[in-house]
C-alpha positions as CSV (number, residue, x, y, z in Angstrom):
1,X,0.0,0.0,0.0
2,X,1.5,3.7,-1.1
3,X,2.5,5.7,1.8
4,X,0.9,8.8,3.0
5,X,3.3,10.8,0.6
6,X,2.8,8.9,-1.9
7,X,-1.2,9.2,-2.2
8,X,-0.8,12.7,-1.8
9,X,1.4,12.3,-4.9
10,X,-1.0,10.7,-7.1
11,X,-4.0,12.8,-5.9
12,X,-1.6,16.0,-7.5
13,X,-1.4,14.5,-9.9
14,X,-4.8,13.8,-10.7
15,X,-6.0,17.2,-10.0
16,X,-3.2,18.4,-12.3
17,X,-4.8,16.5,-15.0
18,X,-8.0,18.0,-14.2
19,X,-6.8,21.3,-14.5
20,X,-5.3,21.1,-17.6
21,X,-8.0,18.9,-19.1
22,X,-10.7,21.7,-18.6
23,X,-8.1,24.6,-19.8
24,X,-8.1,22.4,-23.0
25,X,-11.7,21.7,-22.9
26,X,-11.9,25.8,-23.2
27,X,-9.5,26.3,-25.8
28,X,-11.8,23.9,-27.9
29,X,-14.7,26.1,-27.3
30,X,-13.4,29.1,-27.6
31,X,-11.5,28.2,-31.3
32,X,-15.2,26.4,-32.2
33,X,-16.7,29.9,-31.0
34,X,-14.5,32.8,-31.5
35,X,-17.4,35.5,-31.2
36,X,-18.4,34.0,-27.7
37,X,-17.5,36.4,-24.9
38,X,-15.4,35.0,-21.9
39,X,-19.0,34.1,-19.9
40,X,-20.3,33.0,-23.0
41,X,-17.5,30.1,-23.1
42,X,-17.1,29.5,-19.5
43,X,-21.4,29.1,-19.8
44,X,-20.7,26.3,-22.4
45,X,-17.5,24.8,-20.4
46,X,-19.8,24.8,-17.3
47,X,-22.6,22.6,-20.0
48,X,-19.8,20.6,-21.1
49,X,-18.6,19.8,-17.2
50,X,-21.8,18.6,-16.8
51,X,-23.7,16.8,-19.7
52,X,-20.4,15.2,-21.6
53,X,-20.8,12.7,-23.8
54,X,-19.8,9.2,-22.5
55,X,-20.2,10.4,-18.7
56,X,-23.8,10.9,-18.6
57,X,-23.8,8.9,-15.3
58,X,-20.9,10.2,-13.6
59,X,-17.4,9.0,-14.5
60,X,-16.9,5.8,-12.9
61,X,-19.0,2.5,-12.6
62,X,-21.5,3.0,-9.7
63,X,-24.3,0.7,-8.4
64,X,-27.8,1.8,-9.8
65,X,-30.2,1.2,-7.0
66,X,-33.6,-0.5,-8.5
């Protein structure tokens, strides 16, 4: 099992990724939109963030309860 230094690491890591997967995420919208004003795109990033395709239920597995 990874140490505490290490999980703190990885979880750096991961919300590096993050970051820089939404800053690329709004450079897509903003070349497909290059009349949309800064709310305009960060509207359309916040749609994105929620509604992505292939993530319509969240992005890991989960138990649907009946």
């Amino acid at each position: 099992m990874p140490n505490a230094d290490q999980m703190i690491a990885r979880l750096h890591t991961a919300m590096d990724l993050w970051e820089t997967g939404v800053a690329l995420q709004r450079q897509s919208i903003r070349r497909r939109n290059p009349e949309a004003s800064e709310a305009q795109v960060e509207a359309l990033l916040g749609r994105w963030l929620q509604d992505r395709p292939g993530a319509e239920m969240g992005d890991g597995p989960r138990r649907l309860d009946p």
